[in-house]
C-alpha positions, -999 to +999 in steps of 0.1 A: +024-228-011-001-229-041+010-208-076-012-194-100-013-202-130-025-163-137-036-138-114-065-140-126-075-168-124-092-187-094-076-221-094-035-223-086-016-234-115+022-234-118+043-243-151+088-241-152+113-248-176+149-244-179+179-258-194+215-247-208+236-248-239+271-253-243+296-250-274+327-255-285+358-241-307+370-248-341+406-242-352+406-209-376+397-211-411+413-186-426+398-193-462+379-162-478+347-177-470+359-182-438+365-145-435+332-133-444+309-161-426+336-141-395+323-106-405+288-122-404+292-136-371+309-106-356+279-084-365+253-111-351+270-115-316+275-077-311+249-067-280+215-061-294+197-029-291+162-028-275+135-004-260+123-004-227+086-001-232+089-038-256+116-067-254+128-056-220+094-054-205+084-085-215+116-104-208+124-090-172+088-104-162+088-137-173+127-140-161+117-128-127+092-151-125+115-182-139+142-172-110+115-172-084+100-204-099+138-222-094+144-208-058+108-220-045+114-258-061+150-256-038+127-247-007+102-275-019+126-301-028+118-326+001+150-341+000+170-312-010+186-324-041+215-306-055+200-310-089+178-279-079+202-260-066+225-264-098+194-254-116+184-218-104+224-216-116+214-224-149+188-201-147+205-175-134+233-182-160+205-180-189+199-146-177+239-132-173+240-147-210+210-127-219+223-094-209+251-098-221+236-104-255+219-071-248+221-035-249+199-009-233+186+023-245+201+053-219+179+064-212+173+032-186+210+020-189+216+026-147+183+002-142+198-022-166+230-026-145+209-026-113+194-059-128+223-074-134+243-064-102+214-079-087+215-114-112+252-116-103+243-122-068+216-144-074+241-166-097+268-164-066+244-173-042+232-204-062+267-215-068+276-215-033+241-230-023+248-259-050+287-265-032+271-265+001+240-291-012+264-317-030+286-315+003+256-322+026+259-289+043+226-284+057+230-261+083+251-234+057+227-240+033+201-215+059+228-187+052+228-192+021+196-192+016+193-157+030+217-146+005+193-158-022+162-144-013+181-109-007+189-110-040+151-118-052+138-090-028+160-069-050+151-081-081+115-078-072+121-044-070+134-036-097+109-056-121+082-032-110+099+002-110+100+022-138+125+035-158+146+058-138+153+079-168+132+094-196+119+064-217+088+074-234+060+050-236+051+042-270+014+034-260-003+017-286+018-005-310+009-010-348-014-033-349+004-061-367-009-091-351+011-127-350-004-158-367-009-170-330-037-195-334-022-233-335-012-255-309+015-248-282+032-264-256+057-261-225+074-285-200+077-268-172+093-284-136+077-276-102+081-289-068+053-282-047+045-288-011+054-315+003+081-324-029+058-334-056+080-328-089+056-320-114+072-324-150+043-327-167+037-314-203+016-287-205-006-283-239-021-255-248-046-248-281-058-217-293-087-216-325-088-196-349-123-183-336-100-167-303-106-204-280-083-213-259-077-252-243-049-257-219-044-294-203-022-298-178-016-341-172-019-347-133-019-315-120-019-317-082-050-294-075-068-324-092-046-351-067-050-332-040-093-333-045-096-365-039-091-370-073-061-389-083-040-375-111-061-367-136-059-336-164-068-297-153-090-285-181-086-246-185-113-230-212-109-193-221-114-169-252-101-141-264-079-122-285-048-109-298-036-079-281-013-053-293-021-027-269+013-025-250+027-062-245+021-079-279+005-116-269-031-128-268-051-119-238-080-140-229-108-146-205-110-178-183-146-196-189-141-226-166-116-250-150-124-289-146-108-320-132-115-345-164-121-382-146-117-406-168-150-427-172-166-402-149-170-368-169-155-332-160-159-318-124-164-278-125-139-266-101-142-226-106-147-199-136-157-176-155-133-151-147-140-111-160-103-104-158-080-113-187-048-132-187-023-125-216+001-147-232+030-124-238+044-127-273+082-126-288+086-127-323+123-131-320+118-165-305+084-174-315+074-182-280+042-173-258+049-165-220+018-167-193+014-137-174+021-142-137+045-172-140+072-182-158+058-207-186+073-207-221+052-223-249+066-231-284+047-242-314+045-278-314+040-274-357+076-261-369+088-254-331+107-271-302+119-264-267+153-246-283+132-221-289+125-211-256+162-215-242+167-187-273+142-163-254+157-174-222+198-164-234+185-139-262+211-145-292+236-173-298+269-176-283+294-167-306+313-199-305+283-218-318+279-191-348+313-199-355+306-234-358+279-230-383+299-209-400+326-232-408+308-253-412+292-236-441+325-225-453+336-266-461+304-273-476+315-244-499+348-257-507+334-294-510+338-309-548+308-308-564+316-346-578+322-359-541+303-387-531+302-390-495+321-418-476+289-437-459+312-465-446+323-436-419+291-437-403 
């Protein structure tokens, strides 16, 4: 089974990522400070409003594809590790935290909790899968396997149906375009066929004159021609698009195996179909269409953005960290010298 890296574009190409955060409680401060840095948190962990035709939109897609991402390395994993199992958990865990950090509109409110009913079961599945997996339950694991993709069948669903209630499309958005030009990058994890892990880092450059350069380290359509692992070289151009899903949509010129002492080998392009990078500001991340890649800026970014796209706002336990924390530097001395023999 060979993924795209758009659907657009003529040569498969398939990018992953996903991770999890934990955090942990401070005793109460019950300081003044304390109190309002509280407030503050309160206000910043309360569910977050959004419209359908905008965040939602863009986040449901990508999550989709991240879930089915996770669920096709656990067919591919040629040793059926638990490690992937206890991954589309994480995943799935990302997106429970996500909703939860998030409130819909009404008019698609039912949808919303059709989604989640339907994550819910995906996380259950996964949990049980990742029991039956560590305990070398092969046989179970087929059952549970079913479970799984019942869940995705549903969720496939519901990522393309539209809002059961009366959400109006905005149509064309202000154009306000992002400062999207810069370099990017994701590290994705795939298992392909046969249980290849591919964990390499993808990089992707757009110029300011609308070029685009993604190089993808070892890429197995490039192994798989005969022509060891060497770098998939996508070129494209285009634009930033604010005509429904904010991002920058592009045009794919070629694709290349680049052999080392040997030149570029044309393997396909140009393409008359554009792909589009799907933009949040709230995170500051770019999300390829058709799969579920998450880029961050490598100048003044890092992965954390990404698993804050992925979970949507900060748990309210790690707010309240920050905020005491905040609240002793306040009551610090100003003539304290630091003890540095502490470490």
């Amino acid at each position: 089974m060979r993924r795209l890296l758009a659907a657009s574009t003529t040569v498969a190409l398939t990018l992953t990522l996903a991770g999890a955060t934990a955090a942990q409680e401070d005793p109460p401060n019950t300081s003044p400070a304390a109190s309002g840095a509280s407030e503050e948190a309160t206000t910043m962990t309360q569910p977050l409003s959004m419209a359908y035709w905008g965040e939602w939109d863009v986040h449901r897609q990508a999550a989709r594809h991240r879930m089915h991402n996770a669920a096709t390395n656990v067919d591919n994993s040629k040793a059926k590790k638990a490690g992937f199992y206890r991954s589309l958990v994480g995943i799935s865990g990302d997106e429970l935290q996500w909703l939860s950090n998030h409130a819909p509109e009404d008019c698609y409110a039912a949808d919303f909790e059709a989604w989640r009913t339907a994550v819910e079961e995906l996380d259950a599945s996964g949990k049980q899968a990742a029991a039956l997996a560590k305990q070398g339950k092969k046989g179970s694991l087929k059952k549970a396997a079913k479970r799984r993709d019942a869940a995705l069948t549903k969720l496939e669903a519901l990522a393309f149906s539209d809002p059961s209630g009366d959400c109006a499309n905005p149509g064309e958005l202000e154009p306000v375009p992002p400062m999207l030009a810069g370099e990017w990058m994701a590290k994705p994890v795939y298992v392909e066929d046969g249980g290849l892990v591919d964990k390499s880092t993808r990089k992707l450059t757009i110029g300011d004159d609308g070029n685009l350069l993604l190089q993808v380290p070892g890429h197995h359509i490039c192994r798989d021609g005969g022509r060891g692992p060497v770098t998939l070289v996508v070129k494209g151009n285009g634009e930033v698009a604010t005509d429904g899903r904010p991002g920058f949509a592009w045009l794919t010129k070629r694709v290349d195996c680049q052999r080392k002492g040997r030149g570029r080998e044309r393997l396909g392009g140009p393409r008359e179909e554009a792909t589009l990078l799907a933009y949040d500001a709230g995170a500051d991340v770019l999300l390829m269409d058709g799969s579920p890649e998450c880029y961050w800026r490598v100048d003044g970014g890092s992965k954390r953005d990404c698993q804050t796209f992925w979970q949507g706002t900060l748990a309210q336990a790690e707010v309240a960290d920050d905020a005491v924390e905040a609240d002793d530097m306040t009551e610090a001395e100003p003539s304290a010298v630091p003890d540095e023999s502490a470490g």
